[in-house]
Residue frames as a rotation matrix with the C-alpha (Angstrom) as fourth column:
UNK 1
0.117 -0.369 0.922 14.21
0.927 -0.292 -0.234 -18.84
0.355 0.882 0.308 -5.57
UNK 2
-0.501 -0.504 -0.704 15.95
0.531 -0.821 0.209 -15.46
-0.683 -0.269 0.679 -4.93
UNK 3
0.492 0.869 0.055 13.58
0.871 -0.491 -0.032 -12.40
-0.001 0.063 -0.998 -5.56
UNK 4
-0.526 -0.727 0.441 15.19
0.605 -0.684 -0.407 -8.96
0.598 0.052 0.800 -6.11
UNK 5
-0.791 0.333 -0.513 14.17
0.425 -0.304 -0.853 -6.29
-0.440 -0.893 0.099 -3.86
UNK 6
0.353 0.929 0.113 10.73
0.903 -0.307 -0.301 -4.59
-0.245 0.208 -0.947 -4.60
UNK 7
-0.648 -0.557 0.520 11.29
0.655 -0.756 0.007 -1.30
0.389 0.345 0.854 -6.25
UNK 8
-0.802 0.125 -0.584 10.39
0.481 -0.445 -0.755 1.79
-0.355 -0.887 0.297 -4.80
UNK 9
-0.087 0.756 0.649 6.97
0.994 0.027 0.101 3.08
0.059 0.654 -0.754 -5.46
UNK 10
0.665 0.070 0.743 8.23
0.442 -0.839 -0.317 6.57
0.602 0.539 -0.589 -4.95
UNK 11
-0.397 -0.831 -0.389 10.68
0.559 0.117 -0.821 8.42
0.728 -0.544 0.418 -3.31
UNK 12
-0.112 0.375 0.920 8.59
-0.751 -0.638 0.169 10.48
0.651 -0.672 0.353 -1.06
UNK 13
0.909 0.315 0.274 6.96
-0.395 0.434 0.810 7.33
0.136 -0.844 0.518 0.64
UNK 14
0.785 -0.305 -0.538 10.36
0.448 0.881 0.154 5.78
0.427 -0.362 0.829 0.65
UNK 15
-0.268 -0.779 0.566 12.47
-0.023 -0.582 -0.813 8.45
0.963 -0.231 0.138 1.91
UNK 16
-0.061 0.571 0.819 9.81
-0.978 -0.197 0.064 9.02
0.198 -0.797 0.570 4.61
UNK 17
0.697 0.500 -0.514 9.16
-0.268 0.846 0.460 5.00
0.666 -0.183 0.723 5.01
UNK 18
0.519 -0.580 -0.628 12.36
0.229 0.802 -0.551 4.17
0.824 0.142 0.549 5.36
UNK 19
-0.342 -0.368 0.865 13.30
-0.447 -0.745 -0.494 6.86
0.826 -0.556 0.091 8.11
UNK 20
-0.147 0.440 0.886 10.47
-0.985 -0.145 -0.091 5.27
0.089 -0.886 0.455 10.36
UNK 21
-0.852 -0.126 0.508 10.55
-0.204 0.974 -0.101 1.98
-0.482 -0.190 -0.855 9.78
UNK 22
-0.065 0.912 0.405 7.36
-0.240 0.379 -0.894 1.70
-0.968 -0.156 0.195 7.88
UNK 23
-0.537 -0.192 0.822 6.76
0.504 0.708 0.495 -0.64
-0.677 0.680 -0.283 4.92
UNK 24
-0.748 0.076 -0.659 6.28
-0.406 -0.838 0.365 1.95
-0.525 0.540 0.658 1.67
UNK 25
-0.972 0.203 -0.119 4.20
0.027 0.600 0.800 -0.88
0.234 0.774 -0.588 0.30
UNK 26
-0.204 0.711 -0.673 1.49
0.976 0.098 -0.193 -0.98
-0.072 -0.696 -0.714 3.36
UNK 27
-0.237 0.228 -0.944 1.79
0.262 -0.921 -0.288 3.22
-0.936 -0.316 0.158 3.48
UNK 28
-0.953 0.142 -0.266 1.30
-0.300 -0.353 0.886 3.16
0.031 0.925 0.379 -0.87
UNK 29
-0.779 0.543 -0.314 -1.61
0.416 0.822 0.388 1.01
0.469 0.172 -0.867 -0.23
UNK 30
-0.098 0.431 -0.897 -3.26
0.951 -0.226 -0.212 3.18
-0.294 -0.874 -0.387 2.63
UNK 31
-0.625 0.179 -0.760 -3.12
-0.531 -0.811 0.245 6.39
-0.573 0.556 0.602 -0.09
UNK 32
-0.929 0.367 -0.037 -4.65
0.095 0.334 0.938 4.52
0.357 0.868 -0.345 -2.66
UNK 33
-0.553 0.708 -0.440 -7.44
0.812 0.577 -0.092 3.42
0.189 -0.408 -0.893 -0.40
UNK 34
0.035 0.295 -0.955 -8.08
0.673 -0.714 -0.196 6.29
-0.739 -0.636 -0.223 1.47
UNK 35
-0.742 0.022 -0.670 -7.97
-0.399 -0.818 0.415 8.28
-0.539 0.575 0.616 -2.35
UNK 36
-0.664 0.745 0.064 -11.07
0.580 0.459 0.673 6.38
0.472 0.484 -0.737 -3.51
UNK 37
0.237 0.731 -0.639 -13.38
0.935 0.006 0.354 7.92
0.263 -0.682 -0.682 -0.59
UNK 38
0.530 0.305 0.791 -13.97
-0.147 -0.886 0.440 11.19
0.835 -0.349 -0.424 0.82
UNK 39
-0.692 -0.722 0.016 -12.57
-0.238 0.208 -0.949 11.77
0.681 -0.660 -0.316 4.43
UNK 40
-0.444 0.474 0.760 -15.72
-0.895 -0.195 -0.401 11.90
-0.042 -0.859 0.511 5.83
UNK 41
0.551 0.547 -0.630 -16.39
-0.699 0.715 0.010 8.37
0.456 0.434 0.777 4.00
UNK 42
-0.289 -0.809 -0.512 -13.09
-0.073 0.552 -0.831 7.08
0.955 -0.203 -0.219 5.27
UNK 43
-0.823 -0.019 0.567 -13.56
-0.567 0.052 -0.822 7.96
-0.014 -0.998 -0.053 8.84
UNK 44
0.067 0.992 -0.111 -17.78
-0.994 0.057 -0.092 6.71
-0.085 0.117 0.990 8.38
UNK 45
0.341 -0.114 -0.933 -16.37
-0.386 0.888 -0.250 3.31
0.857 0.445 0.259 7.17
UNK 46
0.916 0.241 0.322 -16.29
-0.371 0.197 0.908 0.51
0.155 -0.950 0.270 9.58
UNK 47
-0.107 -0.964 0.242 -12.23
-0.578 0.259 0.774 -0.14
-0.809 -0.057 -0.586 11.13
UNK 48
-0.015 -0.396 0.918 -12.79
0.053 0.917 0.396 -3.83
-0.999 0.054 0.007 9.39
UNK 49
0.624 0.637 0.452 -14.12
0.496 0.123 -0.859 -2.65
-0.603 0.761 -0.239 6.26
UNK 50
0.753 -0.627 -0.202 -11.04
-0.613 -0.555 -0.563 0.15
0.241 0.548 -0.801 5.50
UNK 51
-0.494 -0.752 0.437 -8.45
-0.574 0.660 0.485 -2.80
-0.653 -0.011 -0.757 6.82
UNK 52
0.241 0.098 0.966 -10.19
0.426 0.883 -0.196 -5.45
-0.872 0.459 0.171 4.67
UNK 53
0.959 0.282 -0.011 -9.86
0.110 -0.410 -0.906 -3.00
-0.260 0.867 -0.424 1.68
UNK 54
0.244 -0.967 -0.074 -6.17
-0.968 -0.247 0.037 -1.85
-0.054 0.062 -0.997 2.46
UNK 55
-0.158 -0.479 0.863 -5.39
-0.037 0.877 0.480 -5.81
-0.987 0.044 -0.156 2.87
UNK 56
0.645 0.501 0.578 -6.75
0.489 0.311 -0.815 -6.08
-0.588 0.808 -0.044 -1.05
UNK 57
0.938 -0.324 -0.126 -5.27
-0.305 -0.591 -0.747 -3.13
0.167 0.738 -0.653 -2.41
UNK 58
0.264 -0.840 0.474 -1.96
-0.778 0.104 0.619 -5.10
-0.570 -0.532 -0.626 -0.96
UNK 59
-0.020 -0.254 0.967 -2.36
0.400 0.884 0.241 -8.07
-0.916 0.392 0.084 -2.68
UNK 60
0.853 0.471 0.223 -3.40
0.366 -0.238 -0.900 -6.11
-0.371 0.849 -0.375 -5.75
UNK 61
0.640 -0.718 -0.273 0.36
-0.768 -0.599 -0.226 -4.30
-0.001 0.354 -0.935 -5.61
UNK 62
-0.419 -0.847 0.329 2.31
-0.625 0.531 0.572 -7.48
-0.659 0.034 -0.752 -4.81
UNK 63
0.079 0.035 0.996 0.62
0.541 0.838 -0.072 -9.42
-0.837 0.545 0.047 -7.47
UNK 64
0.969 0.232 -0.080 1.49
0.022 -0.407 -0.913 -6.52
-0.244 0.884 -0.399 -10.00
UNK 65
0.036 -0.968 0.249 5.20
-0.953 0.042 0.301 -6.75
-0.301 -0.248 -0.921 -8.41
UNK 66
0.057 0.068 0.996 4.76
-0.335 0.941 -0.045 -10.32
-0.940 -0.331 0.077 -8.90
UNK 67
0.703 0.519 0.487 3.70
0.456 0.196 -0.868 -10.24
-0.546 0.832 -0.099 -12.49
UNK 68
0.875 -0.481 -0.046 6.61
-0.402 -0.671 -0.623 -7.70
0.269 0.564 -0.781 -13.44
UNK 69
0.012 -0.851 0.524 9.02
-0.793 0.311 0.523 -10.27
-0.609 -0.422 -0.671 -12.13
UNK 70
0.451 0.305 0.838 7.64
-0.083 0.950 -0.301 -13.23
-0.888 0.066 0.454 -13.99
């Protein structure tokens, strides 16, 4: 089944996403995270532990994209 494109989750990250090639969805997801936590928590936190989170807060936007499609 044909899926319209994902709308944009702002135009800052997608002006800027789209310039560099990076996916606005992965760079919304990596603010979110990283705005829960201090920097000095972020940096303290172990690699796998701020990628397992950022993989979550991913699924958490494409099943809200997912849910506004249904």
């Amino acid at each position: 089944m044909h899926q319209p494109p994902r709308p944009a989750l702002s135009s800052t990250h997608t002006d800027e996403t789209m310039r560099d090639g990076r996916d606005p969805v992965v760079v919304h997801a990596i603010a979110t995270v990283a705005a829960r936590t201090s920097m000095e928590g972020w940096w303290a936190m172990a690699p796998n532990v701020r990628t397992h989170a950022i993989y979550d807060e991913i699924r958490r936007l494409d099943r809200a994209w997912a849910d506004e499609m249904a």
